[in-house]
Backbone as a chain_set.jsonl record, in Angstrom:
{"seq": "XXXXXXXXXXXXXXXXXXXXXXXXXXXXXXXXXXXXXXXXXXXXXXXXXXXXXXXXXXXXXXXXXXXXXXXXXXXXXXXXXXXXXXXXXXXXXXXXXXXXXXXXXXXXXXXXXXXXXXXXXXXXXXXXXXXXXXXXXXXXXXXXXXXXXXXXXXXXX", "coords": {"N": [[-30.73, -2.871, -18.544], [-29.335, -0.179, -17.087], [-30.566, 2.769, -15.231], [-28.897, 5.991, -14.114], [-28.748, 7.918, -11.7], [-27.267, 11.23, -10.223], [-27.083, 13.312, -7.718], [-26.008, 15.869, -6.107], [-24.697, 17.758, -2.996], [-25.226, 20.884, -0.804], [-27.381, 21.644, 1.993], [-29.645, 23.485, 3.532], [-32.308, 22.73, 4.407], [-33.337, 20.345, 5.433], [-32.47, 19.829, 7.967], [-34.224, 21.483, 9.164], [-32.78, 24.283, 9.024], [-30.095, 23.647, 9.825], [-26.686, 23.019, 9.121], [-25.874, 20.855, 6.142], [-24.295, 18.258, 4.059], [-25.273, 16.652, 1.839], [-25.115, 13.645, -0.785], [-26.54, 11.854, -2.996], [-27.541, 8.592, -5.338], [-29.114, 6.873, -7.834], [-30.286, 4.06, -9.463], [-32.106, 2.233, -12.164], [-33.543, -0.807, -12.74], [-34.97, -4.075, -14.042], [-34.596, -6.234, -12.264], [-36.923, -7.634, -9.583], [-37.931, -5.738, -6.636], [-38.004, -7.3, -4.035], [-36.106, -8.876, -4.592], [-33.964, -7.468, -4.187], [-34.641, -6.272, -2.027], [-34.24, -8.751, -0.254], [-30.924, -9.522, -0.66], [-29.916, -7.346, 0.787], [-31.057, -7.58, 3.398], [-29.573, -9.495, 3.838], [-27.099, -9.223, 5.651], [-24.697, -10.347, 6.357], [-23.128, -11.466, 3.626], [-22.922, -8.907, 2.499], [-20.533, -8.643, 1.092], [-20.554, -9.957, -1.097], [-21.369, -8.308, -3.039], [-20.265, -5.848, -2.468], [-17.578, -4.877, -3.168], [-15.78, -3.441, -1.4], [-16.044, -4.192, 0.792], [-13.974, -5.989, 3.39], [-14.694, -7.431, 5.908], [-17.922, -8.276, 7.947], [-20.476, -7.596, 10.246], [-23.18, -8.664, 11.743], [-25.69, -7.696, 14.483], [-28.207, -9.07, 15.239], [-31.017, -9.421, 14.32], [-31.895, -8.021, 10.987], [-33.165, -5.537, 11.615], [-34.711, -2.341, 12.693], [-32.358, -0.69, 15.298], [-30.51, -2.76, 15.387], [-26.449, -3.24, 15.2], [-24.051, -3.412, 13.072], [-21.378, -4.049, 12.116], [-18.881, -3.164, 9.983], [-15.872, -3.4, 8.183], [-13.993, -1.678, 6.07], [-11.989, -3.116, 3.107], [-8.581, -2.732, 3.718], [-8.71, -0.704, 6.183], [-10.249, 0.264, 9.442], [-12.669, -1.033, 11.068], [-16.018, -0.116, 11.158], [-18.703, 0.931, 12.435], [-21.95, 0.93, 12.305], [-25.454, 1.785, 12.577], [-28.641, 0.205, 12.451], [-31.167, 2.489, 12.165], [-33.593, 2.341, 11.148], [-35.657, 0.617, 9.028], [-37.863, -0.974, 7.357], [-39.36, -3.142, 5.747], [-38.911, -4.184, 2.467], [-39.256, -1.684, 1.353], [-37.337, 0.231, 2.24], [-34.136, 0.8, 4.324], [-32.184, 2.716, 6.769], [-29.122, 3.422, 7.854], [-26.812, 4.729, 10.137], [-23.795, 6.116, 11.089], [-21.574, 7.639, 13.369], [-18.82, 9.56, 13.41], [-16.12, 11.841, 14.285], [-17.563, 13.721, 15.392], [-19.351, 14.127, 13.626], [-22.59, 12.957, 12.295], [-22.867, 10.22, 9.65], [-25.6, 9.423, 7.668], [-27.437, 6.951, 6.008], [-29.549, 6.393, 3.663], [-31.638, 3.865, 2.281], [-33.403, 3.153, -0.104], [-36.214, 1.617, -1.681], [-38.157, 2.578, -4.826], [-40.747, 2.772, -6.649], [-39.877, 2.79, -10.177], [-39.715, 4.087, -13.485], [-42.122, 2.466, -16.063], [-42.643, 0.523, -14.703], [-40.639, -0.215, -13.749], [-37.999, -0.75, -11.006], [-36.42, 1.511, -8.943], [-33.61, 2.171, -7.226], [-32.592, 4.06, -4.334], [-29.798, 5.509, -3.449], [-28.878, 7.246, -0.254], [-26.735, 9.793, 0.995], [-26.378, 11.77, 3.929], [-24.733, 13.915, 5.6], [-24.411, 15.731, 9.208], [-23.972, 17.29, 11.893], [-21.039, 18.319, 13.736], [-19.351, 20.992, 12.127], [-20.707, 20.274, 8.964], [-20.549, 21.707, 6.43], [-17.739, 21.439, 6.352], [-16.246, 19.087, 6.816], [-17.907, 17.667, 5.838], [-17.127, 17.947, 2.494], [-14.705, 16.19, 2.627], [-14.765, 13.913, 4.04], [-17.324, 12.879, 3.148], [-17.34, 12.168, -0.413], [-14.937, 10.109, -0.19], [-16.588, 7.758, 1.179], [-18.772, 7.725, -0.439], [-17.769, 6.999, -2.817], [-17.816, 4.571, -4.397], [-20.118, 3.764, -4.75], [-21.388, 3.955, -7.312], [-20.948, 2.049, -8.603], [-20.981, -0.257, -6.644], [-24.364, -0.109, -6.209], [-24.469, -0.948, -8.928], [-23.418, -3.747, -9.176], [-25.269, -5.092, -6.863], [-27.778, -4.407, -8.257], [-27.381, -6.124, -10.431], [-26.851, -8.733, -9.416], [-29.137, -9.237, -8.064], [-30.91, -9.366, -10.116], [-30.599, -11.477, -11.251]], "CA": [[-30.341, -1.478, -18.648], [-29.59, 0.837, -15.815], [-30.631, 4.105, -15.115], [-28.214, 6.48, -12.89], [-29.12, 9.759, -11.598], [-26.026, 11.755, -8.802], [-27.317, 14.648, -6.565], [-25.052, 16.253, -4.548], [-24.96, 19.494, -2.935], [-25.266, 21.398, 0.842], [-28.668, 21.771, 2.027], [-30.227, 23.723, 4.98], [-34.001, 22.617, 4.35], [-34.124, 18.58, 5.873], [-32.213, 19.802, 8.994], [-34.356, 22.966, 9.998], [-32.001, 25.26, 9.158], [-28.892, 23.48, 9.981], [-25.849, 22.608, 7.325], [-25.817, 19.261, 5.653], [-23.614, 17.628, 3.188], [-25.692, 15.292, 0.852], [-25.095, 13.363, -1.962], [-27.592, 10.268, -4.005], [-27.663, 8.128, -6.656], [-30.02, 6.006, -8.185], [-29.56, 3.203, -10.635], [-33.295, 1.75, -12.329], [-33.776, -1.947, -12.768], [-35.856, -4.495, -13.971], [-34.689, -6.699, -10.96], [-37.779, -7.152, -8.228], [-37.507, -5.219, -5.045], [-37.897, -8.503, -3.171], [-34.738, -9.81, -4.604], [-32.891, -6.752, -3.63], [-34.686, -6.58, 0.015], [-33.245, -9.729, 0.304], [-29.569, -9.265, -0.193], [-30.024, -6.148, 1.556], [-31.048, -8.057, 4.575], [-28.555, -10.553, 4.138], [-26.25, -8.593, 5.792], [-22.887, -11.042, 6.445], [-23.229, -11.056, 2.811], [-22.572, -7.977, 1.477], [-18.907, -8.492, 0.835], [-20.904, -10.391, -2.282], [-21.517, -7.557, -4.004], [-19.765, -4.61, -2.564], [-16.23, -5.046, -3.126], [-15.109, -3.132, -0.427], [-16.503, -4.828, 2.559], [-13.354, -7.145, 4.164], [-15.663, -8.246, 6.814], [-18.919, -7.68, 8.445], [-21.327, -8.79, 11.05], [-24.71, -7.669, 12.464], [-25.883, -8.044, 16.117], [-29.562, -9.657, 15.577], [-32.233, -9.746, 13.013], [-32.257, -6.774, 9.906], [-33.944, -4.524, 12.001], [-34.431, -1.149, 13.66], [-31.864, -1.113, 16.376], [-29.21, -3.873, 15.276], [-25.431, -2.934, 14.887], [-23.347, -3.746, 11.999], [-19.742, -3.603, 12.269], [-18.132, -3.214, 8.617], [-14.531, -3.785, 8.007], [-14.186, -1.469, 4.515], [-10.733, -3.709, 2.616], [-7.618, -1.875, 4.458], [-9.42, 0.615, 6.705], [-10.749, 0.001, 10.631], [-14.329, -1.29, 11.2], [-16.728, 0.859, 10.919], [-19.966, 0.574, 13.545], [-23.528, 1.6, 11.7], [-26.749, 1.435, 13.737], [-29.69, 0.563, 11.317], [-31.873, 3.311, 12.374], [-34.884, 2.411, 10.435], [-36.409, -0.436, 8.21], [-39.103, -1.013, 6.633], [-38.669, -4.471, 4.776], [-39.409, -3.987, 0.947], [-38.787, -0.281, 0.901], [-35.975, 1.298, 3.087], [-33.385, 1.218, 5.803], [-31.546, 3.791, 7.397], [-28.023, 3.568, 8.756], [-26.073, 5.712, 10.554], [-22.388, 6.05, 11.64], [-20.803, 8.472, 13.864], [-17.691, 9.972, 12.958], [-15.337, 12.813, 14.648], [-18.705, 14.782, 15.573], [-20.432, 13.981, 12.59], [-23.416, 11.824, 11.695], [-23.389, 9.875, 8.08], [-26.778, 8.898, 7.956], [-27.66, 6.683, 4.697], [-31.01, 6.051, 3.114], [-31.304, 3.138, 0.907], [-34.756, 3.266, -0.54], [-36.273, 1.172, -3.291], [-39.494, 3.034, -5.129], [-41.037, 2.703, -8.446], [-39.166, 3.787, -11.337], [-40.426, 4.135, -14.848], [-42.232, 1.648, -16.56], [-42.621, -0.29, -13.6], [-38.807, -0.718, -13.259], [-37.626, -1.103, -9.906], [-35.293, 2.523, -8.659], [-32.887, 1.81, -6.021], [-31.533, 4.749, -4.712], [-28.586, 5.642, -1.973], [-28.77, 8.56, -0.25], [-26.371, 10.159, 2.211], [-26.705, 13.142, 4.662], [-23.973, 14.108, 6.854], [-24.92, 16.699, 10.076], [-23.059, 17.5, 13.191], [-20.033, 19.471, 13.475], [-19.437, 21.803, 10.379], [-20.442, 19.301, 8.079], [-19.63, 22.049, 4.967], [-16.466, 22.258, 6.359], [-15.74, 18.168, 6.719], [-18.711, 16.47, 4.315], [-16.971, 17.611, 1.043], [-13.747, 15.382, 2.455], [-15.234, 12.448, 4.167], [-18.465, 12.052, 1.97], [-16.793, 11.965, -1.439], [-14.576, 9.077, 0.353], [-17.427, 7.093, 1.906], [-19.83, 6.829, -1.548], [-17.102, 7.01, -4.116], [-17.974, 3.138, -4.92], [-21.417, 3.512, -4.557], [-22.19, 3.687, -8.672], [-19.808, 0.306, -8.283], [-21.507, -1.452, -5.79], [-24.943, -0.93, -6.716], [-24.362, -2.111, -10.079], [-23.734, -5.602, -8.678], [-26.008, -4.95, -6.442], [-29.222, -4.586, -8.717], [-27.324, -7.449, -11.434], [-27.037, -10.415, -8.605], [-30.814, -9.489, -7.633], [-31.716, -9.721, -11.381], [-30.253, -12.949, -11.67]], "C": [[-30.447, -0.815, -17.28], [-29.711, 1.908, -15.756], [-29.808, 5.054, -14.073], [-28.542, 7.708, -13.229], [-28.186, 9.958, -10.438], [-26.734, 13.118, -9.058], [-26.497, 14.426, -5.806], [-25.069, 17.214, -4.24], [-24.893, 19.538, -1.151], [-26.678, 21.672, 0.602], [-28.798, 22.129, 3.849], [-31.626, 22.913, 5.61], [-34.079, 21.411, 5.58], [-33.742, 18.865, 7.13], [-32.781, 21.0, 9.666], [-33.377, 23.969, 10.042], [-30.821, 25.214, 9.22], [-27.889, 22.647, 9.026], [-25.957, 20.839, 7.451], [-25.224, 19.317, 4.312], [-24.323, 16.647, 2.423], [-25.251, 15.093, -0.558], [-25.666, 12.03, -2.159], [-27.02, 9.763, -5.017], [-28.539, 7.334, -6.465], [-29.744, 5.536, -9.606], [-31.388, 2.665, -10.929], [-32.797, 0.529, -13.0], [-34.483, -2.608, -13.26], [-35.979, -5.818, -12.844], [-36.006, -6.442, -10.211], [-37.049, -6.471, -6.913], [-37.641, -6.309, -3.979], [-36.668, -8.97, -3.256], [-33.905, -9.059, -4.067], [-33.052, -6.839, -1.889], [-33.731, -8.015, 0.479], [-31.785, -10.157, 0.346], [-29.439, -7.971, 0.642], [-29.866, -7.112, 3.329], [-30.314, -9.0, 5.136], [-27.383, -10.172, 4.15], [-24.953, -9.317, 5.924], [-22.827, -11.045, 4.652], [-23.563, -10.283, 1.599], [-21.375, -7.879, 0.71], [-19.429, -9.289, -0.661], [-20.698, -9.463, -3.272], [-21.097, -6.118, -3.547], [-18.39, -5.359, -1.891], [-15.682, -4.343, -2.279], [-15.161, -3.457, 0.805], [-15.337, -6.154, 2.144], [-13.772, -8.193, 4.44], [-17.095, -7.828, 7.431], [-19.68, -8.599, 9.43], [-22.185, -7.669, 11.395], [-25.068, -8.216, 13.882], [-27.15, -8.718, 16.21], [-29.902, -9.368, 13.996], [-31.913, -8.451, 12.246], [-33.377, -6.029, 10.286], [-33.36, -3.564, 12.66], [-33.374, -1.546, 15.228], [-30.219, -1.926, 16.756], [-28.099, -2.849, 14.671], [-24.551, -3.973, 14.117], [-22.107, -3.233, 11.922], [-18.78, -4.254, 10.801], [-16.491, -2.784, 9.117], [-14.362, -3.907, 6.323], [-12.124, -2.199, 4.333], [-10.176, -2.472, 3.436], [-7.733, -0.591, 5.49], [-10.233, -0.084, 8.165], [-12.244, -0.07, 10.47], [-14.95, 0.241, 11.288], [-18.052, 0.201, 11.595], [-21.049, 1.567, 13.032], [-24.469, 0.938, 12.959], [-27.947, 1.569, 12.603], [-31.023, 1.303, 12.149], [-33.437, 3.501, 12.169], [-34.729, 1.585, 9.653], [-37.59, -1.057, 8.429], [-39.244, -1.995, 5.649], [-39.993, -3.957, 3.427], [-39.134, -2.743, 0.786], [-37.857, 0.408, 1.148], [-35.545, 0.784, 4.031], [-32.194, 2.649, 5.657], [-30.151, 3.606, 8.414], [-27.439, 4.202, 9.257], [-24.894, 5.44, 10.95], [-22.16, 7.423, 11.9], [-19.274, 8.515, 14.214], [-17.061, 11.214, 13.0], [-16.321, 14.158, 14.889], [-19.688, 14.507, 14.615], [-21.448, 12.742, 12.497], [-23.602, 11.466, 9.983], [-24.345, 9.132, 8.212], [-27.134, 8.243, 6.191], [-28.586, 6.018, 4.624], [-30.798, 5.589, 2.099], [-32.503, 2.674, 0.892], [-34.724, 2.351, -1.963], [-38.017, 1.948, -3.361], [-39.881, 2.224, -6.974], [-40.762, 3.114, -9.443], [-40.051, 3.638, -12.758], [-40.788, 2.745, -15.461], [-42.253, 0.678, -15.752], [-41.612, -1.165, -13.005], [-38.725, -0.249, -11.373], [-36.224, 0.291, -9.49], [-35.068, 1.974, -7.076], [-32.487, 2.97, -5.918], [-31.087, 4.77, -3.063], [-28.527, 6.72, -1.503], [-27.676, 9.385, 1.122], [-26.079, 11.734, 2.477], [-25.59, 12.733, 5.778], [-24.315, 15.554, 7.554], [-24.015, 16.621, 11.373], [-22.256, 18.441, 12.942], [-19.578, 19.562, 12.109], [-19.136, 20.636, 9.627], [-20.221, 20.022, 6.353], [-18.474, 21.987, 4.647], [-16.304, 20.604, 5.938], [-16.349, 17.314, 5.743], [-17.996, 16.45, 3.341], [-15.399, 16.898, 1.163], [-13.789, 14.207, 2.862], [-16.638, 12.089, 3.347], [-17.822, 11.783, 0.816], [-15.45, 9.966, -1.624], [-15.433, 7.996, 0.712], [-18.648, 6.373, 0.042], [-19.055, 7.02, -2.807], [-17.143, 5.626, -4.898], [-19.431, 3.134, -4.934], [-21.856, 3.214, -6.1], [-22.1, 1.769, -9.206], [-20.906, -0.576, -7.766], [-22.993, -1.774, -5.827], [-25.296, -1.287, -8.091], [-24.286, -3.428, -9.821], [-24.424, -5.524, -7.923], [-27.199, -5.51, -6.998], [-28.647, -5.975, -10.269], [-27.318, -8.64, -10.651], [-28.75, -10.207, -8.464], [-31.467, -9.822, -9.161], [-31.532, -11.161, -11.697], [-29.894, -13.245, -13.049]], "O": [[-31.413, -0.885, -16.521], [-28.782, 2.454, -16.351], [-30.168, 4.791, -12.925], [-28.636, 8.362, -14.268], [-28.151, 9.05, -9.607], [-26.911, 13.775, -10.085], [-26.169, 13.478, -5.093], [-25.479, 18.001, -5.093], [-24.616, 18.6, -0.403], [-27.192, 21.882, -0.496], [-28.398, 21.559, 4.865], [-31.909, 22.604, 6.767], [-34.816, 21.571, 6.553], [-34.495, 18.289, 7.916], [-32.156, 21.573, 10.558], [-33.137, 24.517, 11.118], [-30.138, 26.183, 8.89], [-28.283, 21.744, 8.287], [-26.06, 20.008, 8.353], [-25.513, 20.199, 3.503], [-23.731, 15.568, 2.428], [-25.044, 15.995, -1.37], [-25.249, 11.101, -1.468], [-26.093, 10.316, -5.61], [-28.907, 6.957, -5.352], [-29.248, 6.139, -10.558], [-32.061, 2.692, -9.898], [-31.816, 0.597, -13.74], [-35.483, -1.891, -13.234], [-37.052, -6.348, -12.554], [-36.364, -5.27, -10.093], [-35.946, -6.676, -6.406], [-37.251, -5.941, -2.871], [-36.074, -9.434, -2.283], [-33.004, -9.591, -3.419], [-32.308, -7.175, -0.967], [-32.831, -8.152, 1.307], [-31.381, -10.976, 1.171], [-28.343, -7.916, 1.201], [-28.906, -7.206, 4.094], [-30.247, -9.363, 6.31], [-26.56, -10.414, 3.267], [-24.003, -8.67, 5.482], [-22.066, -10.1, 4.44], [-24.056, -10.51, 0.494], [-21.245, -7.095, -0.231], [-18.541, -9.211, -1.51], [-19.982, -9.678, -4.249], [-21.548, -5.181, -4.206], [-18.152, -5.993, -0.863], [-14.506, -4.702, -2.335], [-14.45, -3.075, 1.734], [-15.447, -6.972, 1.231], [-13.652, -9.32, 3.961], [-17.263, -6.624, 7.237], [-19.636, -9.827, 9.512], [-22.09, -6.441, 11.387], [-24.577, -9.286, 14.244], [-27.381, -9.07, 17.367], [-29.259, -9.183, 12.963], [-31.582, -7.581, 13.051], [-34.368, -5.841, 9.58], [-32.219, -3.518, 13.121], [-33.622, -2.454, 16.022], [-29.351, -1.851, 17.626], [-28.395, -1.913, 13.929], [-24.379, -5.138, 14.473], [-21.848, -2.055, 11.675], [-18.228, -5.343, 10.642], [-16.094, -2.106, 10.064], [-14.421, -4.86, 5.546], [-11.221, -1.902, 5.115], [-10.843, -1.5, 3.789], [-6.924, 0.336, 5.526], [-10.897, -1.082, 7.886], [-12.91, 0.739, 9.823], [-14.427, 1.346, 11.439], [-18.397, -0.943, 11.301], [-21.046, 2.772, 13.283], [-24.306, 0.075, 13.821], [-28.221, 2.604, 11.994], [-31.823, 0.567, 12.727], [-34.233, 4.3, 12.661], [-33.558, 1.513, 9.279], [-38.13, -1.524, 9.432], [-39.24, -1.541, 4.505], [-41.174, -3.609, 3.413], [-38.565, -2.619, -0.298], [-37.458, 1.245, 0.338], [-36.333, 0.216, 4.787], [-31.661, 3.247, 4.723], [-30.25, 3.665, 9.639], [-27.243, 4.934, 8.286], [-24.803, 4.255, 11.268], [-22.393, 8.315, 11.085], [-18.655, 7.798, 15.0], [-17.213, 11.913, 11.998], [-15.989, 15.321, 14.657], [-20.876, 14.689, 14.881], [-21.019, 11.597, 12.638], [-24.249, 12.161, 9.199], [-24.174, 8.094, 8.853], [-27.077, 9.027, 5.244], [-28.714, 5.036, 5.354], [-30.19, 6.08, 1.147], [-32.842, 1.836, 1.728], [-33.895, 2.268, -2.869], [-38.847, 1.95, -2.452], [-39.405, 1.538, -7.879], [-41.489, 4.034, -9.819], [-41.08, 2.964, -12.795], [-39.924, 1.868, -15.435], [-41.72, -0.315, -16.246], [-41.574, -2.157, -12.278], [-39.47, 0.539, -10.791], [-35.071, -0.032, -9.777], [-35.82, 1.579, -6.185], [-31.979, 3.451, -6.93], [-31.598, 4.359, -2.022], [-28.056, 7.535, -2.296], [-28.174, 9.413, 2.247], [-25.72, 12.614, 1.695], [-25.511, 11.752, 6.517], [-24.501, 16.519, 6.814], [-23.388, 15.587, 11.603], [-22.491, 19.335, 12.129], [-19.438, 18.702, 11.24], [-18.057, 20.058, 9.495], [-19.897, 19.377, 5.357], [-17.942, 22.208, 3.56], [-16.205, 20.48, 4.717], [-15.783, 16.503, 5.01], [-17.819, 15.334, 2.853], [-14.729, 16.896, 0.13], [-13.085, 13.34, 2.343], [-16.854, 10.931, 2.99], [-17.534, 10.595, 0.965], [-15.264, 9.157, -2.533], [-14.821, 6.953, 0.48], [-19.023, 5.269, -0.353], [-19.685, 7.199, -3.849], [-16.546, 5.542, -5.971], [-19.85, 2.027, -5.274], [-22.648, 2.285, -6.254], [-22.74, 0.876, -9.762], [-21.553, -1.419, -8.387], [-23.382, -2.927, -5.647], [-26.341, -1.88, -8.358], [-25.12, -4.214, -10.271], [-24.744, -6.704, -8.065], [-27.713, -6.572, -6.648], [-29.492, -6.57, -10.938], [-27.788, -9.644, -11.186], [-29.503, -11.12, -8.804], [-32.482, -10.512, -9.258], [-32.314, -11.849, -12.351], [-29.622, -14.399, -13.382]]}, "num_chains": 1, "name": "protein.A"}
């Protein structure tokens, strides 16, 4: 069984004052968070379980620092910088895009019953992101309920 929860909305608070575009989801599991860390980190294969990755590659190890150059099906690479990880709980990617930063937090915590919550979270900031978030975010995680559904069913095995 999966659990899904979608937040979305504008928010001043996380940026001190300044606009942001976010929108989450979260799906609950009885999958371990080990199994997911580990397709997580097994970044050339993501195209496993998110149907929109072409192609992909990473520049070094699943850490802070390394660049990941996605190639979403019919659409020009796309260059993330994982920003942050924390193996077993979170990374942090970012991509910059026409002034903007999409910054995405993919956290696993403890969900109910000692189920396993995955959730996705993205924040866009830079130039007027009220004005451009609600036409490139809606684009960017419109597969997200998609992808991690296979996501948290390959880690369940």
């Amino acid at each position: 069984m999966i659990y899904a929860q979608i937040i979305y909305g504008h928010s001043n608070c996380a940026t001190g004052g300044h606009p942001m575009w976010t929108y989450e989801h979260s799906v609950e599991t009885d999958a371990a968070p080990e199994a997911i860390w580990r397709l997580w980190a097994d970044v050339e294969n993501w195209g496993v379980w998110n149907a929109d990755i072409a192609s992909i590659q990473i520049s070094g190890p699943f850490a802070a620092g390394a660049e990941i150059v996605m190639a979403p099906a019919g659409q020009d690479p796309v260059h993330l910088l994982i920003a942050e990880a924390t193996a077993g709980e979170l990374f942090v990617d970012e991509a910059r895009i026409d002034g903007l930063v999409l910054r995405t937090i993919h956290r696993l915590d403890q969900g109910e019953r000692l189920r396993t919550r995955v959730t996705y979270r993205m924040e866009i900031t830079g130039t007027d992101p009220s004005q451009l978030g609600p036409q490139i975010g809606p684009a960017v995680t419109a597969d997200w309920p998609e992808t991690m559904a296979a996501l948290v069913k390959l880690a369940h095995g």
